[in-house]
C-alpha positions in Angstrom: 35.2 10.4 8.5 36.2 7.2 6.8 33.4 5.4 4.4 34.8 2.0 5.5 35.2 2.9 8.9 31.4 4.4 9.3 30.2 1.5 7.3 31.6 -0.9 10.1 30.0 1.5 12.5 26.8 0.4 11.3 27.2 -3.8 11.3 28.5 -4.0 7.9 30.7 -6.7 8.0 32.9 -6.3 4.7 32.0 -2.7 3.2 33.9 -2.7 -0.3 34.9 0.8 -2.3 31.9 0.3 -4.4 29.9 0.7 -1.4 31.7 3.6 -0.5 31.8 4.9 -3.9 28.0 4.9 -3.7 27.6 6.4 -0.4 29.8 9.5 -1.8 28.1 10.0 -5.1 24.7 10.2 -2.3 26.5 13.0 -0.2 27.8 15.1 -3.6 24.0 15.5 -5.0 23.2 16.5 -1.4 25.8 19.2 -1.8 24.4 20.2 -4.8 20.8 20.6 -2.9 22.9 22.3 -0.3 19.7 25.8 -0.5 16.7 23.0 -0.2 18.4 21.5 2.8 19.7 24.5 5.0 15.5 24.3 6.8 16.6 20.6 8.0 18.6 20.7 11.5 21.1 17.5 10.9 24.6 17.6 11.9 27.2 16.5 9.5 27.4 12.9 10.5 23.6 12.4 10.8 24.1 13.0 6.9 26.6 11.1 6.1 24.9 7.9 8.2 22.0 8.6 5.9 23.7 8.5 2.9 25.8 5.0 4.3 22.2 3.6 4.9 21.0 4.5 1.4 24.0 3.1 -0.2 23.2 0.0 1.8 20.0 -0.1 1.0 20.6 0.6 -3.4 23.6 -2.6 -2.8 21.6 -4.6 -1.0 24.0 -4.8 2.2 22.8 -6.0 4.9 23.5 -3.3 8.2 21.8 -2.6 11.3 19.1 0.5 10.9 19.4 1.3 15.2 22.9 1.7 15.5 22.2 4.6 12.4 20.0 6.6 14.7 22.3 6.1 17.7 26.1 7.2 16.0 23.5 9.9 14.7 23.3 11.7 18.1 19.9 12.9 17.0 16.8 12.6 18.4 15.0 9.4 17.0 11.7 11.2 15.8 14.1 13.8 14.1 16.1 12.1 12.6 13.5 9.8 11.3 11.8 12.7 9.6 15.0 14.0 8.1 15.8 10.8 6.6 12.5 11.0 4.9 13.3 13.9 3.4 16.6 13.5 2.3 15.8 10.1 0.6 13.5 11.8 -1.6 15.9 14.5 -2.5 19.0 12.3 -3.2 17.0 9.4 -4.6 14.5 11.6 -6.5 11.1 8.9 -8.0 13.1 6.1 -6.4 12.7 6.6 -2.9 9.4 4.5 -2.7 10.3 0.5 -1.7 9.0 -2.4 -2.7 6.1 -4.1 -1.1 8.2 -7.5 -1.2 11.7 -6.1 -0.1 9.9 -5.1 3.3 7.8 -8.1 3.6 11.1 -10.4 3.4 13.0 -7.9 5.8 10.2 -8.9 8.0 10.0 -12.3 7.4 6.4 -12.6 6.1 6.8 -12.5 2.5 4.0 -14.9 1.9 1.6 -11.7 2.6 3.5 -8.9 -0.2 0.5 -10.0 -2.8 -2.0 -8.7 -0.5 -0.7 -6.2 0.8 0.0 -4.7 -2.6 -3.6 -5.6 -3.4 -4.6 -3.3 0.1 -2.6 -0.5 -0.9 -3.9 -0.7 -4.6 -7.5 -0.3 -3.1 -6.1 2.1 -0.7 -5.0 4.2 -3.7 -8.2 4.0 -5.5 -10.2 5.2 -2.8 -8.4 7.8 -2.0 -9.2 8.6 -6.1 -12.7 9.2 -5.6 -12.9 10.8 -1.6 -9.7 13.2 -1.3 -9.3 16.0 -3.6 -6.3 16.2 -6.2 -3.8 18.2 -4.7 -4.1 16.2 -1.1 -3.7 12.9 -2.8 -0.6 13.8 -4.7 1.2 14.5 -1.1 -0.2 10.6 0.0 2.7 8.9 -1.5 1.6 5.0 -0.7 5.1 4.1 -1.8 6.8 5.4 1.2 8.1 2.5 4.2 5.4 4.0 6.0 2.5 3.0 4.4 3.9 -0.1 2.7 5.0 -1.8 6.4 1.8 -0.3 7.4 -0.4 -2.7 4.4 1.8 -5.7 5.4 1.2 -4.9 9.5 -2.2 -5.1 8.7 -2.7 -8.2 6.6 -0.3 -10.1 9.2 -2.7 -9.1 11.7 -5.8 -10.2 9.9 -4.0 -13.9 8.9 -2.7 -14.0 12.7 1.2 -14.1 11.4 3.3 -12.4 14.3 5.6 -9.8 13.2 8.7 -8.2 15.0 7.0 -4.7 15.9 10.5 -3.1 17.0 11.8 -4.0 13.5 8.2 -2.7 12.0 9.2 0.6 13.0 12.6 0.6 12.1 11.4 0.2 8.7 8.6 2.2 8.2 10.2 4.9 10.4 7.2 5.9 12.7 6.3 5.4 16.3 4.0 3.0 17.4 1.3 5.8 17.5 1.7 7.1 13.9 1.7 3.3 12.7 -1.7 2.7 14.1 -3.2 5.8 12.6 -2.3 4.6 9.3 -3.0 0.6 10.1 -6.4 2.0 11.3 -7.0 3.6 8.5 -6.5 0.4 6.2 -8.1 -2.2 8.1 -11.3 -1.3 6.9 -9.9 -1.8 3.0 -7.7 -5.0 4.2 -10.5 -7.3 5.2 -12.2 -7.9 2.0 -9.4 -8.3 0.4 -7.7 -10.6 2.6 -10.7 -12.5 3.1 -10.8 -12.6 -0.9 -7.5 -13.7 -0.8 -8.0 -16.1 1.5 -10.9 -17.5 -0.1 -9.3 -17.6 -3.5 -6.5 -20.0 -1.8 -8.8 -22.2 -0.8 -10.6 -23.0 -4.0 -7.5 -23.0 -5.9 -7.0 -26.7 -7.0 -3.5 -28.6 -7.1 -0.6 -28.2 -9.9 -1.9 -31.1 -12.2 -5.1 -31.2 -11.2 -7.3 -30.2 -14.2 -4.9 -32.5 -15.9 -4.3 -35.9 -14.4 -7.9 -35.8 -12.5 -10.0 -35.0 -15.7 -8.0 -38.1 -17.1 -8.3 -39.9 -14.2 -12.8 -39.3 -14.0 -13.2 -39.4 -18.0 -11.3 -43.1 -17.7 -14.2 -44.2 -15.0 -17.0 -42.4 -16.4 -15.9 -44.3 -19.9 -15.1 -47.9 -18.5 -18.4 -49.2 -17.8 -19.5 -48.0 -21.3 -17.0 -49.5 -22.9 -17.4 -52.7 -21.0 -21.3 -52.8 -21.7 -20.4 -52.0 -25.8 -17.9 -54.6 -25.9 -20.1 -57.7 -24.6 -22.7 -56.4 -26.3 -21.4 -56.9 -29.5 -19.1 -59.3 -29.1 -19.3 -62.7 -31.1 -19.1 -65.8 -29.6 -15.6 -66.6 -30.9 -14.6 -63.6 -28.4 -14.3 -61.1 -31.5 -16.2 -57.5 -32.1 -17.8 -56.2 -34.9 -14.4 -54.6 -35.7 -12.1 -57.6 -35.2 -11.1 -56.4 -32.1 -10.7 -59.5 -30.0 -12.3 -58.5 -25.9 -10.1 -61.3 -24.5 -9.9 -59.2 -21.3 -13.7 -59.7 -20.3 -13.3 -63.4 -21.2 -13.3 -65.7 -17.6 -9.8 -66.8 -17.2 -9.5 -71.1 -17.5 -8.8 -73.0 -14.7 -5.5 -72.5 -13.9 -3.9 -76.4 -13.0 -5.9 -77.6 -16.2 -4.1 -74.8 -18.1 -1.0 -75.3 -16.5 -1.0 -79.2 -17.2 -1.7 -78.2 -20.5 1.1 -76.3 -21.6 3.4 -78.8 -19.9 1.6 -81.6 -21.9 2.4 -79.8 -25.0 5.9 -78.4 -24.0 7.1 -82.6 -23.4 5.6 -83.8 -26.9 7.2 -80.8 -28.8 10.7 -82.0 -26.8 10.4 -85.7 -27.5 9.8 -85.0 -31.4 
């Protein structure tokens, strides 16, 4: 089957040869894991979909992950778990995804900081309750438990979250996302209501700036304006020189004005 052709399949709109370049370099290193993948019951063309979707995913091409499991012709639960598998062998320590790549593919990116910060909990507990060889197996990088943290801060903040496309992405059913959201609500509120907290008190850009200015200039003003009456001479001049002009009562304004008009005539008729 055609690269192009199965990309197209799978709503990309312009697949390129690097795309397919990468796609094939994916199926050659599972040829060369041909032993380690004899236990996993995937026709031909369930692989090669897998490997599309993983060169999709490493370019950054947008596709559509539901018309993968149906050109599959696998069962969606199977095919699901086999494309767990595979990822890790063809992608080896890069098969984990990023807490802010899902959140944007689910439109809530605003919650990736706290989700990382549930998972990073999530992680530490599991440091001092499950035993060595068990928590090695937990890999919190996984779609799994990454659109599971982000599920569960949306739900806490009230942001509303396409569930369909959830479980695209972490690749579970509804009733193996809610073991593993259960299982991080009871880390997720304290940190989200940390979070949320934190955001509150936060001040403004410019604040601790243009504000401190802003109250050290009041707090200042009336001292100033005590100091300079107070020694002030009464030809309108401080002990320094400084003339205070500016606390000085203004003159009558038509008296001034006739004034300088006076003067202005007898400097033009000399």
């Amino acid at each position: 089957m055609d690269w192009i052709n199965i990309f197209r399949r799978i709503g990309v709109s312009n697949p390129t040869r690097e795309l397919g370049d990468v796609a094939q370099e994916y199926q050659r290193r599972l040829e060369l894991r041909r032993s380690s993948i004899s236990a996993i019951t995937l026709n031909a063309s369930a692989k090669m979909l897998i490997c599309a979707e993983l060169a999709c995913k490493a370019c950054k091409q947008p596709y559509n992950p539901a018309s993968v499991v149906r050109l599959s012709g696998e069962s969606k639960k199977n095919f699901n778990r086999a494309q767990q598998t595979l990822e890790k062998m063809i992608m080896g320590q890069r098969a984990g995804c990023s807490v802010t790549e899902v959140a944007i593919r689910l439109g809530c990116s605003d919650v990736a900081p706290m989700a990382e910060a549930v998972l990073e909990r999530y992680r530490s507990s599991l440091a001092q309750t499950v035993a060595g060889a068990s928590r090695d197996s937990i890999d919190l990088t996984s779609p799994a438990f990454v659109g599971s943290a982000i599920a569960v801060v949306c739900k806490l903040l009230k942001f509303k979250v396409d569930k369909r496309k959830l479980r695209e992405e972490t690749r579970c059913t509804s009733t193996e996302l809610d073991k593993r959201c259960e299982a991080l609500m009871a880390i997720a509120g304290p940190v989200v209501a940390e979070g949320h907290r934190a955001k509150q008190t936060k001040r403004p850009h410019g604040y601790a700036f243009l504000d401190s200015v802003d109250d050290s200039s009041a707090a200042d003003q009336p001292s100033k304006r005590s100091r300079a009456q107070g020694e002030g001479d009464d030809d309108g001049f401080g002990s320094t020189g400084v003339p205070f002009f500016c606390y000085q009562p203004l003159p009558d304004f038509p008296s001034w004005r006739s004034r300088i008009i006076s003067s202005a005539n007898q400097a033009l008729a000399v």
